[in-house]
N, C-alpha and C positions, 0 to 999 in steps of 0.2 A: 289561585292561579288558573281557574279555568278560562281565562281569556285567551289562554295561549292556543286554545283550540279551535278559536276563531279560522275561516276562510280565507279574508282579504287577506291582496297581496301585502301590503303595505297594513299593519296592524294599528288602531287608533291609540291606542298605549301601548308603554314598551313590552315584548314577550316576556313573559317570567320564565326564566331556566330551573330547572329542576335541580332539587337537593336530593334527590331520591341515589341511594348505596351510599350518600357522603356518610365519611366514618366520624367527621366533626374535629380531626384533628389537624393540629397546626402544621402539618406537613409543608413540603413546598407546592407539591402539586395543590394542597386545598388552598392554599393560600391565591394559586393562578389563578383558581375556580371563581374563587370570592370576589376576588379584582373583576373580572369577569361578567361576575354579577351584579356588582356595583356598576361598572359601563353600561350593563344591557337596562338599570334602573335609569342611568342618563341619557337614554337611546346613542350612545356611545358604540353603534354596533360593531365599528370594524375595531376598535380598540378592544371590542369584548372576543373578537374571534383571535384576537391576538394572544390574548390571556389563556383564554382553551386550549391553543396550539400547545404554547407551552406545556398545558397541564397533560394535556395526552402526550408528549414526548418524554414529559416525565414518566407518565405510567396510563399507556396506551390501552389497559385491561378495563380500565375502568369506562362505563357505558354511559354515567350520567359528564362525561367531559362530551364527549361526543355526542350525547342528546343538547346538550346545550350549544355544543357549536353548529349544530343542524339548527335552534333554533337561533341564534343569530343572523346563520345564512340567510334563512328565509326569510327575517327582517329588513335582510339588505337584498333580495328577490334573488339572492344568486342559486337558485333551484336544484344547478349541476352535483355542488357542493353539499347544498342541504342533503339532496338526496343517498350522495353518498355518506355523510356521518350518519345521518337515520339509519340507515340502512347498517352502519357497523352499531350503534349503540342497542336494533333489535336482537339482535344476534348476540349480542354480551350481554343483553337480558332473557337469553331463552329459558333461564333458570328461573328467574323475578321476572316476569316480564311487563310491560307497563304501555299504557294505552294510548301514553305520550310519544313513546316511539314509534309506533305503528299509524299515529295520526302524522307526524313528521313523514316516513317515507311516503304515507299515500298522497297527502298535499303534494310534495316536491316533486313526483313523477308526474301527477294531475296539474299541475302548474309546467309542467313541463311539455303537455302535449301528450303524454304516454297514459290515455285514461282508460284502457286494456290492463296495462302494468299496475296502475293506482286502485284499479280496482280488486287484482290479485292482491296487493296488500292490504286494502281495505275488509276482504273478505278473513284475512288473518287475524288483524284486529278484533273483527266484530266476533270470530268463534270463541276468545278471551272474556273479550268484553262487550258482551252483545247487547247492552242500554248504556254504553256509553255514551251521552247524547250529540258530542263531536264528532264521533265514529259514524252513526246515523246519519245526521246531519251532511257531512265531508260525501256519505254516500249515494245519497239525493242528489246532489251537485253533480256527484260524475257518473251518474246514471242520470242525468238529464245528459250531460255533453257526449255521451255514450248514446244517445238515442238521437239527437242531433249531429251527429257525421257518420250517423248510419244511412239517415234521411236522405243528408247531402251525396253518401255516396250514390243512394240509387237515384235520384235526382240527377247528377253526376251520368249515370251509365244511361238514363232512358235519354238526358241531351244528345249524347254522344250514339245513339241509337238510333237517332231522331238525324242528325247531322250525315250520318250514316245513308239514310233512307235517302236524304233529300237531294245527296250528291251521288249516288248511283246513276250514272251514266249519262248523254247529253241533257235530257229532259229535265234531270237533277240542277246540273248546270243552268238552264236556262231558267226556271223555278229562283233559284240563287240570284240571278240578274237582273228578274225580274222584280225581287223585292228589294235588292239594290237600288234597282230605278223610281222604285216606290218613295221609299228612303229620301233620295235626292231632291225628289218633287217636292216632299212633305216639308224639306229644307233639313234635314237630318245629313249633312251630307257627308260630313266624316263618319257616322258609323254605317255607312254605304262600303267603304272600303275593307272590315273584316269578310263581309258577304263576297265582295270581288274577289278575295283572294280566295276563299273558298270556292267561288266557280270556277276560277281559270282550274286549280290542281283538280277539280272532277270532272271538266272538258278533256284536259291534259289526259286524266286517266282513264278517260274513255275512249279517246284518237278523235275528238269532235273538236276539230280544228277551227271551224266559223264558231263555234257555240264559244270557244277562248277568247278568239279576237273578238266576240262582241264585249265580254265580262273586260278584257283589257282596255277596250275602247273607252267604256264608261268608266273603268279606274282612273285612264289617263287624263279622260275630263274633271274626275271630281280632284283631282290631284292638281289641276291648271288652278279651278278653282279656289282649293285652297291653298293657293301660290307657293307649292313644294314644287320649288322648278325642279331641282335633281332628282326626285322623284318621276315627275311626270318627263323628263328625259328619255329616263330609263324604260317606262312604261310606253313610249310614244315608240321608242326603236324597236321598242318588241315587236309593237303591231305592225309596224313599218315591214318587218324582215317578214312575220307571217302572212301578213296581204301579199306581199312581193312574191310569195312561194306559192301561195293559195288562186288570187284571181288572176283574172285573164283580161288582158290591157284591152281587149275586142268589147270585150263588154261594158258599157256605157258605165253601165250603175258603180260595178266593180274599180276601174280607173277612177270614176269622180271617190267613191271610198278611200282608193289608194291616195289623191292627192287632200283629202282633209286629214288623211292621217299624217302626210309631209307637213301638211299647214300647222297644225297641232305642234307637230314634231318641230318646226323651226322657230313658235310661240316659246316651248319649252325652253330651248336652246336659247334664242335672246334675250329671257329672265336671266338665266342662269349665266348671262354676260359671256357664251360665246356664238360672239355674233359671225362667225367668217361660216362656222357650221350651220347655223341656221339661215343665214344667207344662200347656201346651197339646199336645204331645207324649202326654202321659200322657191328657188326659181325651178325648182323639181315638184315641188304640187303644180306650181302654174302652165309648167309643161304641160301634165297631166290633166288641169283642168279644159285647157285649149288644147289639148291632143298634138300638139307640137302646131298649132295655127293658129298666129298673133292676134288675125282680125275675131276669132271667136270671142264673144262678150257675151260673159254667164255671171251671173249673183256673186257666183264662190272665186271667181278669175278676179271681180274688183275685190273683195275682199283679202285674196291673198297680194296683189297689189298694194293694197292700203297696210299692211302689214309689213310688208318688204321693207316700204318706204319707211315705216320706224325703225325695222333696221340698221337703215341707210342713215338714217336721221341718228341715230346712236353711235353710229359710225365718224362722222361730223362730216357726212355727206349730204352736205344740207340739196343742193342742188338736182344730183340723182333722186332723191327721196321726191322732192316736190314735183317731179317728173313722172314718178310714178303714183303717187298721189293724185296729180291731177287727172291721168286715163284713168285711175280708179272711181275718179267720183262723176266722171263721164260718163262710163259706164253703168255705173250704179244711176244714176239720172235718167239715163237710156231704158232701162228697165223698170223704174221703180217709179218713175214721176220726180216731179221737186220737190215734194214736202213730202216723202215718208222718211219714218225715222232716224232709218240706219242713215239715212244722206245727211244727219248731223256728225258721226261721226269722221263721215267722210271728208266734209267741210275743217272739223278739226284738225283733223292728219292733215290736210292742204296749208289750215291755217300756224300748226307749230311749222313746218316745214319752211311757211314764208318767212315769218318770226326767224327762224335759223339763219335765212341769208341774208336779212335785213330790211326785207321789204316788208315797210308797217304798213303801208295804205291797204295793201292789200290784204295782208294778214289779220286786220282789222275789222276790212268786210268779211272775211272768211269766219274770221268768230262769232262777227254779230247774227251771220248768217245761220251757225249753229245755235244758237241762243234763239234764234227767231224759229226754226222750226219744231228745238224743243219746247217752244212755247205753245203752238199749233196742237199740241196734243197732249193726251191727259197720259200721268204715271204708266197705268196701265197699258193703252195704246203703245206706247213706249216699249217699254218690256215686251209686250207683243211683236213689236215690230223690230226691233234691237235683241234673239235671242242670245246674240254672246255677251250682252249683259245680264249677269244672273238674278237681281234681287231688286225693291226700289233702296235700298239703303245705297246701293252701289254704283245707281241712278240719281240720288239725290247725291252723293259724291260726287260725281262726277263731271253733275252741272254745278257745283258749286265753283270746282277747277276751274270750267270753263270761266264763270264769272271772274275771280279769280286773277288768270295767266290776261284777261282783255282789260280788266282795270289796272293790270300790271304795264299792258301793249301802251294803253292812252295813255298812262301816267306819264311813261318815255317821251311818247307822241308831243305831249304838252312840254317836257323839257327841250326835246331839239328842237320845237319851233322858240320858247325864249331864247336858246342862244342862238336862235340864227343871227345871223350879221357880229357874230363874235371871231374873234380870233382863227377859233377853229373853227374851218368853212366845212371840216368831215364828220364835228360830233354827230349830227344826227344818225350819219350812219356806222359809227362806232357804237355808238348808244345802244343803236337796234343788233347789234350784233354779238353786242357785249351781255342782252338780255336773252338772247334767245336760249334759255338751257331746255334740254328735253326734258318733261314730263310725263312718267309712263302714263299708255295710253295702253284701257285692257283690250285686246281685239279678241277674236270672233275666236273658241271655245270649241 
């Protein structure tokens, strides 16, 4: 029977129950015993705890009912249980006492987590029977895992010592953000987000108000990123209400800050499909960007334009949208040249917009002309010059769309010219109108 002294949870053969104080007679209770033991030889387990029950209700005094129904339990890992029949069958052996009970409760506390408690019992055991070689053995085991979440706690307390240090006051904070933004770069960029939260609460608890709104800032991008609108919502109105309280609309830098946090903020809003709030989103950065003066044309005023217009465009305001669309890539042109990057995007927005109201010829040239400047320039150019697109995965996306939605545009294009001279003199422009669905389109980050 010494297998029953084994460790594993789960025993490779069935546990042998003890005959130890049986008196051998045909009683009822021996009789439960034996049933009992015959189930625990057909790994029968819960039939064999069944039989024990019995046999201790009949005569609850007796220590080998209850060693045997601990070892059951344990066969079936119910540890709670084991623990407690061990623990009644040592105690009715404190007269006889036996090495099988004492290996029983230490197991089942040790299986339990409690390897403090397994080892007070284990130490009982071993003053009886100090070469019992399961006893030994059973205490190897929980003096290993006893040295092991001793480890882990002070492991445990230097982190938290260590977390301590590094959020003590702005500097801490900003430390925090910085290797956030490390993170991000590396392409790490969700586990960027426990550090975030870590900075804003040591800004917080230091009254470093700018040091917050920088660590929220970078949250609410890496959250744009990984398209948790609702997230980045809630993140984007923070910053929103803290700029608005913090900078001073006098200040060049600070206002254009305040209106990418709007732009952000109305990015966020029309993922998470409401679009009437980021629509006010949108014409409150561009305020901000042109300081309440329509003819100023800056990089970030076409970009929040070009973004409006998807708004709009989701709206099924195909016409506003292409209106604003078009100043945006005016703009952007005005500034940038013809052939830099981001002017493919711009070309898109122009080009779904026409696509919505039905106008293919032009929507046409609008795509090929996106296509032709992402052509002009290698991956990386790209990514360089396009930074609200984050990766080339997302890049090679993207151009695929385009390819895409214009073999979609001509496929149309080629059916409304066969049916012209048909019946219906309007298919063509039902056609184009009928294809136009929006496509998100990620903007500027």
């Amino acid at each position: 029977m010494s297998h029953i002294f084994g460790c594993k949870q789960t025993p490779p053969t069935p546990p042998t129950t003890s005959d130890e104080e049986s008196s051998g007679s045909t009683s009822d209770a021996e009789m439960k015993k034996k049933k009992g033991n015959r189930a625990m030889g057909k790994k029968k387990y819960p039939k064999a705890v069944k039989y024990y029950t019995k046999a201790i209700k009949i005569d609850p005094e007796n220590a080998t009912y209850h060693l045997n129904r601990a070892i059951a339990n344990a066969a079936l890992e119910l540890w709670k249980d084991a623990e407690a029949d061990a623990a009644n069958a040592v105690e009715l052996q404190e007269d006889q006492p036996s090495s099988k009970g004492h290996f029983q409760l230490a197991r089942a506390r040790f299986r339990r987590g409690r390897c403090r408690e397994a080892r007070e019992a284990l130490k009982m055991g071993l003053a009886r029977f100090p070469t019992e070689p399961a006893l030994l053995k059973l205490g190897r085991e929980i003096d290993a895992a006893v040295q092991a979440l001793e480890q882990r706690r002070v492991q445990e307390e230097e982190a938290e010592q260590q977390r301590l240090q590094r959020s003590a006051g702005p500097s801490g904070a900003k430390a925090l953000t910085d290797q956030a933004r490390a993170l991000v770069t590396a392409g790490n960029v969700e586990s960027a987000l426990p550090l975030l939260a870590e900075a804003r609460s040591a800004a917080r608890a230091a009254g470093a108000k700018r040091e917050e709104i920088n660590a929220a800032s970078l949250q609410g991008k890496v959250e744009l990123r990984l398209r948790r609108w609702a997230d980045a919502v809630s993140t984007w109105e923070v910053v929103v209400g803290m700029e608005t309280e913090e900078f001073s609309m006098d200040v060049a830098e600070e206002r254009e800050a305040l209106s990418n946090a709007q732009n952000n903020l109305g990015i966020a809003l029309k993922n998470a499909q409401r679009l009437d709030k980021a629509g006010t989103a949108f014409n409150e950065a561009y305020r901000l960007s042109t300081n309440g003066d329509d003819k100023v044309a800056t990089y970030q005023a076409a970009q929040i334009l070009q973004n409006a217009s998807q708004c709009l465009l989701a709206q099924g305001k195909a016409q506003e949208a292409r209106s604003l669309s078009a100043r945006a890539l005016e703009i952007a042109q005005r500034i940038l040249g013809e052939n830099h990057a981001s002017l493919a995007l711009a070309n898109l927005a122009l080009a779904r917009c026409l696509r919505a109201e039905g106008q293919l010829r032009p929507a046409v040239t609008a795509y090929a002309k996106t296509l032709e400047i992402f052509a002009q320039k290698t991956s990386e150019e790209c990514l360089a010059e396009i930074p609200e697109v984050p990766s080339r995965e997302r890049l090679d996306q993207l151009q695929g769309q385009v390819k895409a939605e214009l073999a979609q545009l001509l496929a149309i294009a080629e059916q409304a010219k066969a049916n012209m001279g048909s019946a219906s003199a309007t298919s063509d422009g039902a056609a184009a109108t009928g294809s136009g669905g929006y496509v998100e389109h990620s903007p500027a980050a």
